[in-house]
C-alpha positions in Angstrom: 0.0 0.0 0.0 2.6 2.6 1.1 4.4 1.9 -2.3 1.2 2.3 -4.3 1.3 5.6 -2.4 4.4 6.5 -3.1 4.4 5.4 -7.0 1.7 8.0 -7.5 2.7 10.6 -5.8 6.7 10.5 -7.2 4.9 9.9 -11.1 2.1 12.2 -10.9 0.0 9.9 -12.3 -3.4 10.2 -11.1 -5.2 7.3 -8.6 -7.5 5.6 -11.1 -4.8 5.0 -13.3 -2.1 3.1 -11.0 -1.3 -0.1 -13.0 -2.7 -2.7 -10.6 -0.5 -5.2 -12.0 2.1 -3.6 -10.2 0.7 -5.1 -7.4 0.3 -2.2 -5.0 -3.8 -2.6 -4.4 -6.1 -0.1 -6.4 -5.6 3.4 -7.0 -8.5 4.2 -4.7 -7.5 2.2 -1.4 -4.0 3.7 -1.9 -5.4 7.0 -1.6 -7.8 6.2 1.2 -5.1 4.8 2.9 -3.2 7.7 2.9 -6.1 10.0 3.6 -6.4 7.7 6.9 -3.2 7.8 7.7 -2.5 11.6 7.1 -5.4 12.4 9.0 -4.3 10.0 11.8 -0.8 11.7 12.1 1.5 8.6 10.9 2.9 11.1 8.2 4.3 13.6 10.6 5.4 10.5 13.1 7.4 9.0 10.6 8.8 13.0 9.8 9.9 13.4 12.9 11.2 9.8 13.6 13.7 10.2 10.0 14.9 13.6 11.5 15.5 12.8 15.1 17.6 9.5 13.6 19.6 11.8 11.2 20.3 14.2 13.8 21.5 11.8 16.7 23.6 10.4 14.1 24.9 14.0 12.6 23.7 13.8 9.5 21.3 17.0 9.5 22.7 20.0 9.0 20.3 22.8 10.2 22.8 26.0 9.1 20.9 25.3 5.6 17.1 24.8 7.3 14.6 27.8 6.3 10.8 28.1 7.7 8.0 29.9 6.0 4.2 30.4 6.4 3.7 26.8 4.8 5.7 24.6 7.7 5.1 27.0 10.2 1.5 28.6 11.4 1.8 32.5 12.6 -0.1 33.0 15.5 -1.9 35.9 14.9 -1.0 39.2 17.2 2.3 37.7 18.2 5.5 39.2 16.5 
């Protein structure tokens, strides 16, 4: 399933059309999958999980990290 995922969204090709020969389940449980598992938080676990590992191992390298309005929420009324 999380391949399925992944082959459409690193080919852009749309859910209906992933080859279900490939063997990766149908375009639409992919995407319900990761619908489920987005709005269950497993995305952002397995985020933070990669980063913590690359940092306790020193390969992150924050000097070249940038933040805008898209990672980050501004609170409103806070500067």
């Amino acid at each position: 399933m999380l391949e399925g995922i992944a082959f459409v969204l690193s080919t852009g090709i749309g859910w209906t059309k992933l080859p279900i020969e490939l063997g990766y389940g149908s375009g639409w449980t992919c995407w319900r999958r990761m619908r489920e598992w987005a709005d269950a938080g497993v995305f952002d676990r397995v985020h933070q999980a990669v980063l913590d590992r690359l940092g306790e191992s020193g390969r992150l390298d924050w000097s070249r990290a940038s933040l805008n309005s898209v990672s980050v929420r501004a609170k409103r009324g806070v500067s």
